[in-house]
N, C-alpha and C positions, 0 to 999 in steps of 0.2 A: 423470376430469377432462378438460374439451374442453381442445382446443390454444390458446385464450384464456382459462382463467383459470389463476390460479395460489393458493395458498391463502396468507389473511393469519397474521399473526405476532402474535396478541394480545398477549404476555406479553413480547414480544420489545422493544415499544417505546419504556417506561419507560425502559429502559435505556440505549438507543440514542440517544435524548434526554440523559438524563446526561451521556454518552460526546460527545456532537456540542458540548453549551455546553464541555465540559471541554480538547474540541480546538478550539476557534473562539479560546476563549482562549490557549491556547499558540500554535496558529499566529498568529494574528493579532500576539500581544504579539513572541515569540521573530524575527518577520519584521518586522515594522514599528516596535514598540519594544522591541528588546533589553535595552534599558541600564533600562527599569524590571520586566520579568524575571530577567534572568542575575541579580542581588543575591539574588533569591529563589529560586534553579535549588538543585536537593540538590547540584547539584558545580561548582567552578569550571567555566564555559563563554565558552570566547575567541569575540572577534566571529564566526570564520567557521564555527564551527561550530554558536553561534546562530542565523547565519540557515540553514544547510543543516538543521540540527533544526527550524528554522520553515516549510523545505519542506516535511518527512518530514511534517508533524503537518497541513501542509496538503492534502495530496494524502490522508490516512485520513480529516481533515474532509467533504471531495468525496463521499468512499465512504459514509462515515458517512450524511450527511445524504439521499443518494439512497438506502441504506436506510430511512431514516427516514420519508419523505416515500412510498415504496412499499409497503414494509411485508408484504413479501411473500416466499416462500422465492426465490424470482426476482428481488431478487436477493442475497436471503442469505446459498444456496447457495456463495456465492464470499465474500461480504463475513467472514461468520462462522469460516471456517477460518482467514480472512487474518488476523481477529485473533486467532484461538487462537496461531497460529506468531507472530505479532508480540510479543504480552503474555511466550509463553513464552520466547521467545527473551531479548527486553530482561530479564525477570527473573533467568534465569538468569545472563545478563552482570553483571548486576549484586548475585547473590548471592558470584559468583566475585569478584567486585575490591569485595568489601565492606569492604578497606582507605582502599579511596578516598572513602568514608562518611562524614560524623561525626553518627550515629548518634543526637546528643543533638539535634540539629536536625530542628525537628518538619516541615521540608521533607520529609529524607530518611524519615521516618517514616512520611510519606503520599506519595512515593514506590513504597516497597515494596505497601503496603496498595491502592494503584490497581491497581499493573501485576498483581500477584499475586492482587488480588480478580479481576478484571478478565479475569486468565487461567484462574479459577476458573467463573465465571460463563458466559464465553463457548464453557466445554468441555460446561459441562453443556448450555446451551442448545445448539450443534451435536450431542449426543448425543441432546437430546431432539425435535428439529426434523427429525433427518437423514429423505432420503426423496428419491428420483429428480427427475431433471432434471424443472422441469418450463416449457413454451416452447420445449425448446430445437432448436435444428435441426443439422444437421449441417453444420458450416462446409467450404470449400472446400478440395479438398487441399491446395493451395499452403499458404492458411492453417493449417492444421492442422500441416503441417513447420514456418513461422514461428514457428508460439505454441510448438513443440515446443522447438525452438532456443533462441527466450528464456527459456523456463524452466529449460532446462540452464543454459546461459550465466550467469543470475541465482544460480541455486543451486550452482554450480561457485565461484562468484564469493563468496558469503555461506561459504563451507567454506573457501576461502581468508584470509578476513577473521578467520573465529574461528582457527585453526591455525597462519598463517603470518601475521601480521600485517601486520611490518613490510615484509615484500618485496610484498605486496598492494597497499599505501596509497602504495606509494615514490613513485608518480606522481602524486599530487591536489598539489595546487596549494598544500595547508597543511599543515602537520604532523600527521599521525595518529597518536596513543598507540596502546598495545595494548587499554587500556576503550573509548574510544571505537571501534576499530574492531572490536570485540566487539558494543556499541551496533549501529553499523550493520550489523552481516551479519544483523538482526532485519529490516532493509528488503529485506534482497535475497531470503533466505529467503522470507520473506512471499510476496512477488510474482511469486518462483516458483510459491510452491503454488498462487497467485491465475491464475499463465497456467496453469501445469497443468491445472487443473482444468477452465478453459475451452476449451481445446485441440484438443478435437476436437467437440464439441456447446455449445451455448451459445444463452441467448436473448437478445434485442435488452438488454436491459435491463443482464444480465451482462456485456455487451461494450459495453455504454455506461459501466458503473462502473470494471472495468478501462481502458477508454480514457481516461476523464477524469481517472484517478487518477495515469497516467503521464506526461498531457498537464501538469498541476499539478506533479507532481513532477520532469519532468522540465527544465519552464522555469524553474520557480522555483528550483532549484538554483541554475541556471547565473546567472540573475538577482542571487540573493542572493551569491554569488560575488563577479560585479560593482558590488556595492553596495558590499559591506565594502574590498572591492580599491579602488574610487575614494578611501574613507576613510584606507584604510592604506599601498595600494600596497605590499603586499607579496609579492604573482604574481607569480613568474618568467614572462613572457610567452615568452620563445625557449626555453624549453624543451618538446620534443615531448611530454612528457607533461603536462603541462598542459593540452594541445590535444587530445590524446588525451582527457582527462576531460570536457572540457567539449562536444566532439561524442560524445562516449556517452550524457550526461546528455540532449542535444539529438537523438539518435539515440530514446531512448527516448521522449521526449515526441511525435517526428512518430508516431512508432508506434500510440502514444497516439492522435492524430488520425487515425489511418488507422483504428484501430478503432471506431472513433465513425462514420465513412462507413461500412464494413463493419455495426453496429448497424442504422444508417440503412438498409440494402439490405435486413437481414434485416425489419425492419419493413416496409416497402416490400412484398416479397415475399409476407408472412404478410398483409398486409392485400390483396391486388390477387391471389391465388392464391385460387379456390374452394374449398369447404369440402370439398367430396369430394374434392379432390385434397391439400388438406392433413393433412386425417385418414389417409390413409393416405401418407403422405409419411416418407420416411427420417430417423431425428432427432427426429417429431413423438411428442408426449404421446399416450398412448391415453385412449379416454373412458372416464371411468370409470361 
């Protein structure tokens, strides 16, 4: 296979379509109209965690849809694991606090039946899709420690969320139960495997979907934050961890942006470098 193409996903798409109306609607309603979702959420959900859920669902939309519109293992390769660890992770959370259910509610019923289909389907497809990088180049050392770091960081951070709950969340800005902060260590999880994977090789396209992903995720957090807080006013603003979270959430989104510039360089690169030097170039795809 040359170092420009990358092979399409025929079977992959149906799905990926499903999956992108099914998150357009959550983020879009959970961020911008709450109050005519949360009545129909499987679990009571307070304003500020409907709209940090209308982050989370916006930032996998981003992902989603640049799968969808590609369609190609480039940039699957990242998208595809990110929801196996997401679907499994929330199911599991949610198999474990099946107290917090009511079960006779046909919400929570297709609940289980999304994330658990969902993380069925997307296992089988990375099992049956799997197959070497292909675009990708060898990112810059500096980079390569960066993406390394965040994905510690992330997943150091998701193992503290599922284990230690309470001392983990002490510092966000709103009360975190132990469900929900079982819920979210599915996001940090994720995002790790998501930089892992990219970490040391990657193509423009891959580190365009992770950057966009944290760019959405990370502002729109901090955004919805401030939406709900103008409403309710109920942020400790003097307190340091508060500020702590909201330049983490804003620490990850420039990140985000810087990997969208870095995308842009590797494209840049692969299109203004000769063919003979990129075929045999370190990182690059062999012909097949």
């Amino acid at each position: 296979m040359s170092q420009t193409e990358s092979s399409p996903l025929p079977y992959l798409r149906p799905f990926i379509a499903i999956v992108a109306l099914i998150l357009v609607i959550g983020s879009v309603g959970l961020f911008l109209q709450p109050h005519l979702v949360t009545p129909r959420w499987p679990w009571t959900l307070p304003p500020y965690h409907a709209r940090f859920l209308g982050a989370v669902y916006a930032a996998e939309m981003a992902a989603v849809v640049i799968l969808l519109v590609v369609n190609r293992w480039a940039p699957a390769r990242l998208s595809v694991p990110v929801a196996v660890v997401f679907t499994l992770v929330v199911s599991l959370a949610s198999l474990l606090h099946l107290n917090d259910f009511d079960l006779g509610r046909r919400a929570v019923r297709l609940w289980f039946f999304l994330y658990i289909g969902s993380f069925v389907i997307t296992a089988v497809m990375w099992w049956s899709y799997r197959r070497p990088a292909e675009q990708a180049q060898l990112l810059p050392r500096g980079w390569q420690r960066l993406l390394t770091v965040q994905a510690v960081v992330l997943g150091l951070y998701g193992v503290a969320l599922l284990f230690i709950p309470t001392q983990a969340t002490a510092f966000w800005p709103w009360p975190i139960d132990a469900f929900h902060a079982h819920i979210y260590s599915a996001v940090f999880f994720s995002a790790a495997v998501g930089t892992w994977i990219v970490r040391r090789e990657a193509a423009a396209i891959e580190l365009t979907t992770l950057g966009v992903s944290q760019l959405v995720l990370g502002s729109f957090a901090v955004a919805g934050l401030l939406i709900v807080d103008a409403q309710l006013g109920r942020v400790n603003w003097a307190l340091p961890g508060t500020w702590v979270w909201v330049l983490a959430w804003l620490l990850l989104a420039v990140l985000g942006g810087a990997l969208l510039w870095l995308a842009r360089t590797l494209v840049t690169t692969t299109t203004t470098t000769p063919s003979f030097v990129t075929e045999g170039a370190p990182g690059s795809s062999p012909s097949a």
